[in-house]
N, C-alpha and C positions, 0 to 999 in steps of 0.2 A: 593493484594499479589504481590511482589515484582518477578521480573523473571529475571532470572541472565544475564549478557550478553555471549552473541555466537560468536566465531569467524568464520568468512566469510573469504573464500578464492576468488579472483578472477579469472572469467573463463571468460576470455580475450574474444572477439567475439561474443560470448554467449549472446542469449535473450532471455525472456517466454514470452510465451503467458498465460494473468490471463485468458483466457477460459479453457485452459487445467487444472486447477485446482480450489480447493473449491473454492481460490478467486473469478474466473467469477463468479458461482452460485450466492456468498455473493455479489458482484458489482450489477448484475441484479435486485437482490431481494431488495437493500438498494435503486436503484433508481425508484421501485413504491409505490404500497399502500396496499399490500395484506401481514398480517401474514403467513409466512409461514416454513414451518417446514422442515428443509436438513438433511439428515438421511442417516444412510451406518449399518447396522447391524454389530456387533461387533467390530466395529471403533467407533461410536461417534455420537453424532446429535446435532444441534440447531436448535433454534428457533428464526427467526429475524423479530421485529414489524420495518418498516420503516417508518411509521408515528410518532412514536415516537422516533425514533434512537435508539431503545433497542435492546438489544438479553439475550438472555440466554442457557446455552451449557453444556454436559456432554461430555467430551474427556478421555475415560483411556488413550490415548496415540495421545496429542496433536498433533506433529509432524507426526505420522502417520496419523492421519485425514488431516490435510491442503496438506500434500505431494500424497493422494489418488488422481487418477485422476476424473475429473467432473462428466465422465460419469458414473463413478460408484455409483453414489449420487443417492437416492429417493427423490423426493421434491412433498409437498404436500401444500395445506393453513388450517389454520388451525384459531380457535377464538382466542386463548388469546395464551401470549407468556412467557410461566412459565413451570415448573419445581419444582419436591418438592423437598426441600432443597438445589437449586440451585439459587444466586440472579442474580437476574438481571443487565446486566453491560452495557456501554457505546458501540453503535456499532463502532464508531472510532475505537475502542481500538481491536474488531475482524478485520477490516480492513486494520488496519497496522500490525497485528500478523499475517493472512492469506499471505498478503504480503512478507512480512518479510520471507515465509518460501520457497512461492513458489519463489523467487529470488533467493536465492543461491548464492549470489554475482554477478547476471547477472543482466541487465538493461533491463523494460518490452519491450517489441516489438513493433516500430514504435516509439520508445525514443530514447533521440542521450546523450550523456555524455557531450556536447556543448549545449545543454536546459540551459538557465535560469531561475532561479529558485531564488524566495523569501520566506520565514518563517513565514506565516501567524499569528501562534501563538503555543507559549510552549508543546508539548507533555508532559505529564508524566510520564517521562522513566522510574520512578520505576515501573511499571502496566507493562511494554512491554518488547517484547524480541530487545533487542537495544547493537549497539557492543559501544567498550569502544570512538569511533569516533563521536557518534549519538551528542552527548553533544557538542563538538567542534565543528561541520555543523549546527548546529544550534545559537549554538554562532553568529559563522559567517555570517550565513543569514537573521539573525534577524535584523542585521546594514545593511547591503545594499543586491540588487539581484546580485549573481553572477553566471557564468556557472556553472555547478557543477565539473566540470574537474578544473578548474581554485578554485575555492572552495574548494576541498579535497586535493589539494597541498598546497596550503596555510594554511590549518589545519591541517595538516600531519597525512590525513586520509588513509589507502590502496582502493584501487580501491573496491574489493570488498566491503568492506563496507558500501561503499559511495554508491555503485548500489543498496545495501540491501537497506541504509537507504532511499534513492531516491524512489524507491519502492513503500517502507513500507508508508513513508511520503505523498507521493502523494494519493495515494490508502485512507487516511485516512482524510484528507483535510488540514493537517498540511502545507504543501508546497503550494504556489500558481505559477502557470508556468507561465514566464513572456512571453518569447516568447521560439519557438521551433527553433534548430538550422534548417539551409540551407542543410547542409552536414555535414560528420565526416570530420571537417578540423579540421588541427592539430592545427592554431591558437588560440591561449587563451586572443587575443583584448577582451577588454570589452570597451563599450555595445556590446552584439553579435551582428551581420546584421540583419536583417529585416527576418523573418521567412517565408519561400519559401507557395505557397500555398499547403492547405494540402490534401493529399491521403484519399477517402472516410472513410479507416479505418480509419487513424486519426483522422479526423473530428468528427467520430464516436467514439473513445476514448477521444475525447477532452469534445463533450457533455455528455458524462457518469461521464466525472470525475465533471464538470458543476453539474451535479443532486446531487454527491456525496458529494460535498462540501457543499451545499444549506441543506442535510438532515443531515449528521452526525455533532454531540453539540462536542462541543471541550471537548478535554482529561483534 
């Protein structure tokens, strides 16, 4: 099913953290082995197999389940990862929509807008929430890595978009991070400098996103 695009406003400064939202729960759970079931009583639940990169989900109100914060989640394991009359879908495709919501036009936390950044391969933007810019950053990064500040001007993306789609992208294995900027400098040289070493958080976002890519089948 096709899902229309959003527009994003930019909040300048502004970063999330994916633990504050479904997204962490959905990142943790995509990078082991155990079915297991995330639930919030009259919001919504799924169910995410990470050996096989599936899920399956009941949302009366999408956007209100991904915008709940974490803690208010029940997660259990559970055998099988089904639903009646719910099919089964691609977990990439929760990844970059959990993404996508907990962003807001901000950029995740411990990411710099000077990251380089390459296009691993095609998402299927009609399956995802994707603003009218997703198309054009992708264009563009599919021919060469470029910062993504340097990128969304060149493609006459607005900022916020370009944070969502960054996001949503990464979180989903769509993007691959070539290197991490030093600093917020305002230069847009490309190649960026050599990427400063990183903060245990980092490190620790770096190998999560490592698992993530390895587990979730392309869109």
């Amino acid at each position: 099913m096709s899902q229309a695009a959003v527009a994003v406003q930019s909040r300048e400064g502004e970063m999330f953290a994916a633990d504050d939202y479904f997204l962490g729960l959905a990142q943790r759970v995509a990078c082991g082995s155990t079915i297991t079931h995330i639930f919030l009583d009259g919001v919504g639940e799924v169910i995410i197999d990470p050996r096989r990169s599936r899920y399956v989900a009941f949302m009366p109100d999408a956007e209100a389940f991904y915008l709940t914060p974490a803690a208010s989640f029940q997660t259990a394991p559970t055998k099988t990862c089904s639903f009646p009359d719910f099919p089964e879908r691609d977990l990439a495709e929760l990844l970059w929509t959990a993404a996508h919501h907990a962003s807001a036009g901000r950029l995740p936390a411990g990411y710099s807008k000077y990251d380089v950044v390459k296009l691993r391969h095609w998402p299927n933007l009609s399956r995802l929430p994707a603003t009218p810019g997703a198309m054009r950053l992708c264009a563009f990064l599919s021919r060469r890595p470029s910062a993504l500040h340097l990128a969304r001007k060149l493609a006459g993306v607005d900022e916020g978009e370009a944070y969502s789609f960054y996001s949503a992208a990464l979180s989903a294995g769509v993007l691959e991070l070539v290197s991490r900027a030093t600093a917020l400098s305002p230069s847009e040289a490309e190649p960026a400098p050599e990427p400063a070493p990183a903060t245990s958080r980092r490190a620790a976002d770096q190998s999560m996103l490592r698992l993530l890519w390895s587990k979730v089948s392309r869109l």
